[in-house]
Backbone as CSV, one residue per row, in Angstrom:
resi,resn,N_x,N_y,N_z,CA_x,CA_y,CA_z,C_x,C_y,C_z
1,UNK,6.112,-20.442,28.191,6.488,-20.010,26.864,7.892,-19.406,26.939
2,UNK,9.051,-19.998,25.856,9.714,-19.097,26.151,10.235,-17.966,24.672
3,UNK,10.567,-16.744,25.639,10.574,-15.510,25.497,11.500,-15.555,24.145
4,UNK,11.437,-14.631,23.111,12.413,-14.181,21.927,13.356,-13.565,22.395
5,UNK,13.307,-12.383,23.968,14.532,-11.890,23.955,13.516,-10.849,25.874
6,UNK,14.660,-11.154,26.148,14.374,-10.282,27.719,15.875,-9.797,28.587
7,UNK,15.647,-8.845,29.460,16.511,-7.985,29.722,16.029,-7.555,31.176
8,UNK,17.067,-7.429,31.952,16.810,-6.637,33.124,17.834,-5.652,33.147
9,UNK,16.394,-4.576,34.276,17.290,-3.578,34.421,16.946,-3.004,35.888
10,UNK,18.226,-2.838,36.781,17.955,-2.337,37.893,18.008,-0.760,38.600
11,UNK,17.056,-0.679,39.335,17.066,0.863,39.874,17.556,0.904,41.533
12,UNK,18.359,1.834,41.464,18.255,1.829,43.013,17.973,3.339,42.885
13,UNK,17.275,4.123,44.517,17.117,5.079,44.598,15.920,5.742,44.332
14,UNK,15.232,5.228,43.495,13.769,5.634,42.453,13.747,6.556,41.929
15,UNK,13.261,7.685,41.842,13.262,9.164,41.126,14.834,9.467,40.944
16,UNK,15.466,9.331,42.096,16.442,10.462,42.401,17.734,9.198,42.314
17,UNK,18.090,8.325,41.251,19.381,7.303,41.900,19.712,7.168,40.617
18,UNK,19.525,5.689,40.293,19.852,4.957,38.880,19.521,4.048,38.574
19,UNK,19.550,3.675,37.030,19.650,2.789,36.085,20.638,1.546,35.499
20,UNK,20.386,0.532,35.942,21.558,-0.244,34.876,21.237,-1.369,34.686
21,UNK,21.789,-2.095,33.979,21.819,-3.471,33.559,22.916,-4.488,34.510
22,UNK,22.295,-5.912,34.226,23.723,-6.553,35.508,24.803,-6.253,34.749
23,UNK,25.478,-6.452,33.488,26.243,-6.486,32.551,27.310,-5.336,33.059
24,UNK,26.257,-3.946,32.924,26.770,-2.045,33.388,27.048,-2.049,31.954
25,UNK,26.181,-2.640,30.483,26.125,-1.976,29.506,25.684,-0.481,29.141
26,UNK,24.373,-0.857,30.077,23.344,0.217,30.411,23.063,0.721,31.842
27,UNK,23.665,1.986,31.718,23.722,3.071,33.111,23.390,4.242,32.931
28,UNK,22.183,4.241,33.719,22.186,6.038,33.583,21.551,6.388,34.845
29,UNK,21.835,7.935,35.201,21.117,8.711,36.375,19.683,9.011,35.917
30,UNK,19.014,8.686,37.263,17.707,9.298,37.022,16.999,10.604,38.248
31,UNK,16.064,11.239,37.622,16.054,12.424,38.665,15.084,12.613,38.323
32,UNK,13.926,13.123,39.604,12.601,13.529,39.114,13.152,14.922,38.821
33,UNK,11.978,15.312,37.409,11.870,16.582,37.145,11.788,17.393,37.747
34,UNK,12.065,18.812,37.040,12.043,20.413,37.731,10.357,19.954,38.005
35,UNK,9.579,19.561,36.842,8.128,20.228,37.074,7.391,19.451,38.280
36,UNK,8.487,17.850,38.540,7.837,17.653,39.775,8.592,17.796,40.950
37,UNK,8.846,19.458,41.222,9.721,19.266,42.281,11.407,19.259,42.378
38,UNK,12.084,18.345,41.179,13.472,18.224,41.337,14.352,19.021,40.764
39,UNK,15.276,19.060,40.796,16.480,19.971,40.670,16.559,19.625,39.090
40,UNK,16.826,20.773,38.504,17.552,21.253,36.890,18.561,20.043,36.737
41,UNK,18.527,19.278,36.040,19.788,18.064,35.712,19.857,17.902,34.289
42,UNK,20.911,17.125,33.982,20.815,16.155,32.641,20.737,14.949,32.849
43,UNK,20.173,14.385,34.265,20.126,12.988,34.389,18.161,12.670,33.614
44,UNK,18.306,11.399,33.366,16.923,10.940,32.958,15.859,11.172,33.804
45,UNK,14.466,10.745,32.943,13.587,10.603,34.355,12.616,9.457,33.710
46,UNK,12.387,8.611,34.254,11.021,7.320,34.020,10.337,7.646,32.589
47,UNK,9.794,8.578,32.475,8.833,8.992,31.515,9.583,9.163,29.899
48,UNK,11.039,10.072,30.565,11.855,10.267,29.285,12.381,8.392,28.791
49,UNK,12.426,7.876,29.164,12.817,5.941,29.268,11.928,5.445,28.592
50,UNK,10.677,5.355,29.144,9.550,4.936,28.288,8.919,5.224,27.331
51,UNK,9.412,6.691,26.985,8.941,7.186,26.033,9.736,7.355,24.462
52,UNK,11.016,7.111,25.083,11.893,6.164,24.209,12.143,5.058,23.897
53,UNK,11.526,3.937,24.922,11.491,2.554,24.467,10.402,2.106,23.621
54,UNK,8.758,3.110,23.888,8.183,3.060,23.188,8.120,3.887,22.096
55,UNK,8.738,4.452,21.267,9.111,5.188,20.169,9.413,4.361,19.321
56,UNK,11.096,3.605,20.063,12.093,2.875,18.934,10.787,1.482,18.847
57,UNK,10.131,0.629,20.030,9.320,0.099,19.167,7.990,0.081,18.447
58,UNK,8.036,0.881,18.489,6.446,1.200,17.279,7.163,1.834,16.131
59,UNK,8.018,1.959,16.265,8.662,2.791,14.775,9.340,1.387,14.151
60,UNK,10.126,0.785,14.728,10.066,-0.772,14.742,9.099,-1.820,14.162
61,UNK,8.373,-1.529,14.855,6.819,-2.231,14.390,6.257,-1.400,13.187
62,UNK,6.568,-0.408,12.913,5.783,0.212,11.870,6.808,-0.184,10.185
63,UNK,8.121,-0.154,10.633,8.612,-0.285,9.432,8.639,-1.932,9.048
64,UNK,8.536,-2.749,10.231,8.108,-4.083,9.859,7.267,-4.393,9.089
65,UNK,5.765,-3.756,9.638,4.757,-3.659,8.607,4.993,-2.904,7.043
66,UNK,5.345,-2.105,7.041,5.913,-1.626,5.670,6.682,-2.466,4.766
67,UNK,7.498,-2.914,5.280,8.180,-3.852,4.756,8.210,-5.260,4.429
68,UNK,7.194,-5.352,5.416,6.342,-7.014,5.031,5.166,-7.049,3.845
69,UNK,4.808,-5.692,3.630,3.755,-5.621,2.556,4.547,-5.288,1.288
70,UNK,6.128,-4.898,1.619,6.925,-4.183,0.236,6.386,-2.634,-0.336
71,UNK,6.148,-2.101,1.209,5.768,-0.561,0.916,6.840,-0.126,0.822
72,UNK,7.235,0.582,-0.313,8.306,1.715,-0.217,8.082,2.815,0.375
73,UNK,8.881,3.584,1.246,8.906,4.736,1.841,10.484,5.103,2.043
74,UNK,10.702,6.230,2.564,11.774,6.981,2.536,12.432,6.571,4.000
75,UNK,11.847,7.237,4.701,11.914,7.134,6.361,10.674,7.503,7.291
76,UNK,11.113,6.745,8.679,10.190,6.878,9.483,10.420,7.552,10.590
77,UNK,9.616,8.367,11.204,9.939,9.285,12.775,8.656,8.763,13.721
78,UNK,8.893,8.640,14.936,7.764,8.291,15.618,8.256,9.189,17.086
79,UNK,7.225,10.074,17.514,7.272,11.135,18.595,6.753,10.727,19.347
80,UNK,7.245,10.388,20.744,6.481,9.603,21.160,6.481,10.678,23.112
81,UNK,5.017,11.231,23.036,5.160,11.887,24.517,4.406,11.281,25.272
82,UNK,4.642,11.029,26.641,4.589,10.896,27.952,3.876,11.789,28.951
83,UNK,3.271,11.952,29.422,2.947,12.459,30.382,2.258,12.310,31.608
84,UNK,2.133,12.705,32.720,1.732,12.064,34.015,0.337,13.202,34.295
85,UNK,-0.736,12.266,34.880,-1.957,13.148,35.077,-2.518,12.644,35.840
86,UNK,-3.353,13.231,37.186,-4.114,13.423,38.288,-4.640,11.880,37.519
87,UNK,-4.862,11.064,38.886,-5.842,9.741,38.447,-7.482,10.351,39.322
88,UNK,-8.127,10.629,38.812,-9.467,11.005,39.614,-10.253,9.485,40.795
89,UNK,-9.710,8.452,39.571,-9.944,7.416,41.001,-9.647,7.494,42.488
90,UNK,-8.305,7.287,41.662,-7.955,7.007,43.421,-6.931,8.135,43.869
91,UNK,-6.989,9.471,43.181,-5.844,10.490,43.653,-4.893,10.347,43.658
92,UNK,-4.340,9.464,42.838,-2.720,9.316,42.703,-2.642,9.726,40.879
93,UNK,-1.797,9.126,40.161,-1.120,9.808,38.682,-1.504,9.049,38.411
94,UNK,-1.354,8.851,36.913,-1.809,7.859,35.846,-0.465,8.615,34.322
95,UNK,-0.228,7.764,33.519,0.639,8.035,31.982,-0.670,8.231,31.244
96,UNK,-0.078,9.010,30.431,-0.933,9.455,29.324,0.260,9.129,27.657
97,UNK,-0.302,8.897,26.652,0.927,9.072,25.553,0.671,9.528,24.606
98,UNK,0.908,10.062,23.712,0.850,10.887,22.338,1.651,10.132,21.303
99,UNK,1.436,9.670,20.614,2.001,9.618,19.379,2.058,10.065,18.629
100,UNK,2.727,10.434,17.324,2.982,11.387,15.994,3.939,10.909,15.379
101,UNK,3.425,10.030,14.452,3.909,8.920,13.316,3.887,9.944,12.008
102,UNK,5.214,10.010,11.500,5.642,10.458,10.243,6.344,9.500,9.383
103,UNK,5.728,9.045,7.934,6.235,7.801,7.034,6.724,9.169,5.598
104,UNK,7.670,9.421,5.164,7.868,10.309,4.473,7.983,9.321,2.900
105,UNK,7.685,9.554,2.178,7.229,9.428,0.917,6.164,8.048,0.359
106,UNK,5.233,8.165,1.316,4.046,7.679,1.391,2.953,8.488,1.368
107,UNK,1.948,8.303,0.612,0.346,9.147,0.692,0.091,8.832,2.226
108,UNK,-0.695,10.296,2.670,-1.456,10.348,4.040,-1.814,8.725,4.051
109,UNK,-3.208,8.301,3.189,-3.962,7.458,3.725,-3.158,6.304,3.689
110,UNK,-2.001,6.010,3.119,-0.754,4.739,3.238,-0.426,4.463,5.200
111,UNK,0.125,6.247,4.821,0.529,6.039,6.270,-0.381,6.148,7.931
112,UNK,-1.339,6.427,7.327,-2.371,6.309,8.317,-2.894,4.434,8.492
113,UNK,-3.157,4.092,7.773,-3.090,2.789,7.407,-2.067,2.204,8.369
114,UNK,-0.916,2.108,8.196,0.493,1.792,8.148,0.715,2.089,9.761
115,UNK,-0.035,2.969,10.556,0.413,3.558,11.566,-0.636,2.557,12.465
116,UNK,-1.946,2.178,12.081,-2.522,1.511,12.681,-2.085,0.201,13.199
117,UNK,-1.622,-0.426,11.642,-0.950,-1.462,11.622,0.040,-1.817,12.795
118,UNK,0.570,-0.937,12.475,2.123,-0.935,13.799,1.163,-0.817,15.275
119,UNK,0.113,-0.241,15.585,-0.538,0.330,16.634,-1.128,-1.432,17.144
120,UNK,-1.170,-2.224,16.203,-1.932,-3.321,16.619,-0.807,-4.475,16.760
121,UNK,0.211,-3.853,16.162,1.653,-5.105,16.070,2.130,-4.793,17.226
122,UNK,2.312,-3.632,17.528,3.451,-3.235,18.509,3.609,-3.879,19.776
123,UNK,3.961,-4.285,20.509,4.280,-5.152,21.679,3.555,-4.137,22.999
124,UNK,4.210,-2.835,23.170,4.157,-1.987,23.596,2.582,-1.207,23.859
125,UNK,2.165,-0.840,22.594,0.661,-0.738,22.569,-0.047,-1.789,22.788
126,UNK,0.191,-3.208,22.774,-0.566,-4.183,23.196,-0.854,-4.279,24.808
127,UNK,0.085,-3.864,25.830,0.423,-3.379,26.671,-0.525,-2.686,27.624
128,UNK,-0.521,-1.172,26.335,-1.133,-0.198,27.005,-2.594,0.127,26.445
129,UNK,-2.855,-0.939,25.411,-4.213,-1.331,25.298,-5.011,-1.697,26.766
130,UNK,-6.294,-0.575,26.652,-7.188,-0.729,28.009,-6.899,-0.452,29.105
131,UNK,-5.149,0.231,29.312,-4.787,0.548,30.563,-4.246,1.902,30.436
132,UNK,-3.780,2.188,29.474,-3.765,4.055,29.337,-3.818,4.476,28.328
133,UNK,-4.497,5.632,28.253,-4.677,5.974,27.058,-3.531,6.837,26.060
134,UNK,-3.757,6.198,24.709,-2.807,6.543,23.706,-3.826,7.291,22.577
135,UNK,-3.021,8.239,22.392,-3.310,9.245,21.209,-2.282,8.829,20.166
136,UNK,-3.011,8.599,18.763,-1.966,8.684,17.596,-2.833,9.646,16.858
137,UNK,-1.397,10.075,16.074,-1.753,11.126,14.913,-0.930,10.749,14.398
138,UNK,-1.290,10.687,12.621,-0.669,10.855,11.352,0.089,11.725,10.981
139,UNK,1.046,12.431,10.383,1.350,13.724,9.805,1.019,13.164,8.570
């Protein structure tokens, strides 16, 4: 099959190196966190990456859906947290994610609706369907 659109991106170093694209559109430092261990930085870390790629697309996916039905709304915010937790299997980590979908001048039950929608479009949640668990909430 081929793909609508794909991208690489290379790391050297792992926690503690970098980010980029072959291009060097996209470069950035990455550093494990204070909380695991690493030094105070402003470089990135894995979790902060993913938790921005999955933000912009479910917020993506959400205003698609809005807009394919001709919902009016104002704007959209999608919060999207990350976090790493003890795997009881096998003693290593596992991601955890949070979501918190805000559709501003839509009724609750629009955007609850609306949030699902995107939850079942999204590329991303299709993904992490059955392999980690995701929390959404409405505002």
């Amino acid at each position: 099959m081929k793909p609508f659109y794909e991208t690489t991106i290379i790391n050297t170093g792992g926690r503690d190196g970098s980010v980029y694209s072959p291009d060097n559109i996209f470069n950035l430092d990455v550093a494990k966190p204070a909380a695991l261990g690493g030094d105070v930085t402003t470089a990135s870390n894995p979790e902060q990456l993913f938790a921005a790629g999955y933000s912009a697309c479910f917020n993506s996916a959400l205003e698609l859906q809005l807009e394919k039905d001709q919902v009016e709304f104002e704007s959209s915010e999608v919060i999207a947290t990350v976090a790493l937790y003890p795997d009881k299997e096998d003693k290593g980590v596992k991601l955890g994610v949070k979501l918190e979908v805000s559709i501003e001048g839509v009724e609750h039950a629009v955007a609850l609706e609306y949030a699902h929608k995107a939850h079942n479009y999204c590329p991303y949640s299709k993904a992490m369907r059955g392999n980690i668990e995701v929390e959404l909430f409405v505002n």
